[in-house]
N, C-alpha and C positions, 0 to 999 in steps of 0.2 A: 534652276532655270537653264543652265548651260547644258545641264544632261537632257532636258526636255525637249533642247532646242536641236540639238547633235542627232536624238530620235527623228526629228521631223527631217532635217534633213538627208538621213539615209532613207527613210520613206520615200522621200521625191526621188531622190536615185534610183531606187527601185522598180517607183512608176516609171520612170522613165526608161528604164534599162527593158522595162515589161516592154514601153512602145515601141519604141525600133527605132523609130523616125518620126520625124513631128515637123509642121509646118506651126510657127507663133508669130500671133498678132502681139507687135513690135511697136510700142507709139516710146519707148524710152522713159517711162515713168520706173517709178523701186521697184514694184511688180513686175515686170513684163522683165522689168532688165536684170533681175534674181533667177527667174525664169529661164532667159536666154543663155547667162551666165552656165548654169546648172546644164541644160538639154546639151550645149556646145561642151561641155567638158564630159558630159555620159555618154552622149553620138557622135562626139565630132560633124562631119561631114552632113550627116543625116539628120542633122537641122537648122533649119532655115527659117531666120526673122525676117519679117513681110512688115514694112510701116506704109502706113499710106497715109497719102499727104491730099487735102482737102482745102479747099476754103475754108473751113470750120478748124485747122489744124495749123498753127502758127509757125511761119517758115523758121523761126527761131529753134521749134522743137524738132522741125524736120533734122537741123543740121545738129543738134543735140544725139538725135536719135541714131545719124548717121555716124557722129565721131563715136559713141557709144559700142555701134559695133564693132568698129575698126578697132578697139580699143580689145573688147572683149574678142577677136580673132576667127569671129562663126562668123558663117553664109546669113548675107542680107541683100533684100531686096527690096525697092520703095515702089511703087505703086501707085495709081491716081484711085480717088473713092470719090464720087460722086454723091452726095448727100441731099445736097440741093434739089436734086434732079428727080428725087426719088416722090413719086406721085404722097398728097397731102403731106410729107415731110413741112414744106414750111410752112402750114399749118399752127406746127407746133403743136399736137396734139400731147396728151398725157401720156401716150407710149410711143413716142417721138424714139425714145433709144431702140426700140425693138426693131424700128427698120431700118434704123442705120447701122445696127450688131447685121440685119440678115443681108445688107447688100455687103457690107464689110466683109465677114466670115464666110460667105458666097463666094466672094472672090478669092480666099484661103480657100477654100475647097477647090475649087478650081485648080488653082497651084498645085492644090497637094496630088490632086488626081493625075496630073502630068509629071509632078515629081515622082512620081510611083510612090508615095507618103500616105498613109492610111490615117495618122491622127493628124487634127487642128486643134491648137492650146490658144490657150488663154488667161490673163493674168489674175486671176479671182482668186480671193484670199475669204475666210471666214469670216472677215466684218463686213463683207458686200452684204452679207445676208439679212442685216439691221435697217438697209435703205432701200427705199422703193427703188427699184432698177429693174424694168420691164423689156431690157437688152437681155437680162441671165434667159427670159423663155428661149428670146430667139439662139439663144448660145445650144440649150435641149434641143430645141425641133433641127437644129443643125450638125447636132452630134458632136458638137464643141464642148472638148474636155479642159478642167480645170486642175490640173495638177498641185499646185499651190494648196486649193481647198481641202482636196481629197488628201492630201499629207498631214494636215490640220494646222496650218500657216495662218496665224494673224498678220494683221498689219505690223503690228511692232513684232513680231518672232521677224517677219521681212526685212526690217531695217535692219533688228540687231545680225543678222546672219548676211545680210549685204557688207554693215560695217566690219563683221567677222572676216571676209573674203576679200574686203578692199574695193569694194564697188565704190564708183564715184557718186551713185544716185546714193546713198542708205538715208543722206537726210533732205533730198531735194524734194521741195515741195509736193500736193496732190495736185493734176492739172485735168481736167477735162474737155470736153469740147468746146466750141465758143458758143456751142447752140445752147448748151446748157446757162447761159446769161439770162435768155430769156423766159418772163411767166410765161405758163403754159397756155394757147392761146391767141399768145403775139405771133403775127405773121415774122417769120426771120426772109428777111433778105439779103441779098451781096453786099448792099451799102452798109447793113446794119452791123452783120458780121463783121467788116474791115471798120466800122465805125468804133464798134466794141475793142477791137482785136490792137489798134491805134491807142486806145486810151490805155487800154493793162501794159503793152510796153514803153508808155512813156513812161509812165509810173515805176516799172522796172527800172528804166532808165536812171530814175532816183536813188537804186538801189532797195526797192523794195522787193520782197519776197515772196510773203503769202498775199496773197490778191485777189479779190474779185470786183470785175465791175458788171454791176447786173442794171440790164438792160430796162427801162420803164419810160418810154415816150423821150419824152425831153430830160426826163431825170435820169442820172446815172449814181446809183447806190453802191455806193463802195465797202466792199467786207475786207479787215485786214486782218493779220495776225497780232498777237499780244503787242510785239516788239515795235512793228509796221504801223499799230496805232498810235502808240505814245510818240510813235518819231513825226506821224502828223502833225497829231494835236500841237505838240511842243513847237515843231518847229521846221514843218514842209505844208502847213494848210493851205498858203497862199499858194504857193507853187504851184501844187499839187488842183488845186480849184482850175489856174489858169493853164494847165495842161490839157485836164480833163475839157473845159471850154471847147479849147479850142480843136478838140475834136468834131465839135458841131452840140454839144450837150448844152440845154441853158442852165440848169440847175444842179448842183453836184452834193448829194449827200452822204455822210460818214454813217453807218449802219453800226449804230451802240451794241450791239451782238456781235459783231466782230465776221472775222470768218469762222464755216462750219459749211461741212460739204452737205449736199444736198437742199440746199436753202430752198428751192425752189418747188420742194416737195413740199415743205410745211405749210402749206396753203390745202393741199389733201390731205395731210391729218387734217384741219382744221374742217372741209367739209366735210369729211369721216364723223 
């Protein structure tokens, strides 16, 4: 495993040594921050992390994202993305990520074009490829490369070679956007996002970890981790109830399935 893993990562070296220069999209998750890691110590100078911070993008992660670079010693830049704005986005349509990846990575291309930077990266590992994610097109029709993949990086090859190098992410959770709370469908708006966005950090607050509060009218359905469940059940239910309340929810349910990323898909296998 350790010789397997030592291959993958002289692979990325090499892609990277091949780019020259690279512009990456930067949100401070294991991926993106293995990534940044790696491009900054094979280019130095000649790469640049780009986070953009959003209503959909939790100020907590922005300043996560920000100590991360400082930490790791590459070129970063934060950026406004507008999501919202972007015509049928709140909608919520079923390929809902596809036009938040092209205003996103648009806006990387942009940069890089002024950077005199030819490539835009991005954080995609080998198990994206098991979940519907209609963001990877617009990453193609954009010419957005994945280094990570093309090296042959799983999710856990990620972690272990983060914990290998001393990253502080190798076991911080997965996070995605806030838009992903809601079934596909549901109108997202300002309120709803901050209504959502309120509820998962008070619940942090508690000290829990893995989290999701998924969005359903007046219900708010909660997915935890193994750990995060039983410390409910046993002994934060009430709390944890009159938190989520008082964010405006009337009814709060614990979701027997736990967390697992992409919840929101399995409503399309089901019509598949």
């Amino acid at each position: 495993m350790e010789r397997r893993l030592e291959e993958k990562q002289e692979a990325l070296e090499q892609i990277l040594r091949e780019i020259g220069g690279c512009v990456i999209g930067f949100s401070g998750g294991v991926d993106s921050t293995l990534l940044f890691a790696m491009a900054a110590g094979v280019l130095g100078d000649r790469a640049l992390a780009v986070t953009a911070t959003s209503e959909t993008y939790p100020e907590r992660e922005l300043h996560e994202a920000e100590s991360l670079a400082a930490h790791l010693g590459g070129r970063h830049r934060v950026i406004i993305s507008e999501e919202l704005d972007i015509p049928g986005f709140t909608q919520n349509p079923v390929d809902r990520c596809y036009h938040c990846k092209m205003e996103l990575f648009g806006k990387l291309k942009a940069i890089a074009d002024v950077e005199g930077i030819s490539a835009v990266l991005d954080g995609s590992n080998l198990d994206d490829r098991s979940d519907y994610r209609p963001g990877r097109q617009a990453l193609r029709e954009l010419g957005v490369r994945s280094p990570l993949e093309e090296a042959g990086f799983t999710k856990e090859d990620i972690r272990a070679l983060s914990k290998e190098l001393g990253l502080p992410t190798w076991n911080k959770p997965a996070f995605a956007c806030l838009s992903s709370r809601f079934p596909y469908g549901t109108e997202i708006t300002r309120d709803k996002i901050s209504q959502v966005g309120r509820a998962e950090e008070s619940l942090r607050e508690l000290g829990l970890r893995i989290l999701r509060v998924r969005h359903h009218g007046d219900v708010a359905r909660i997915e935890l981790g193994e750990d995060e469940f039983s410390q409910v059940v046993n002994s934060l239910r009430n709390e944890v109830v009159a938190r989520v309340k008082a964010t405006g929810y009337a009814y709060v349910a614990l979701d027997l399935q736990g967390y697992r990323t992409g919840a929101m898909n399995e409503v399309l296998e089901v019509a598949a």
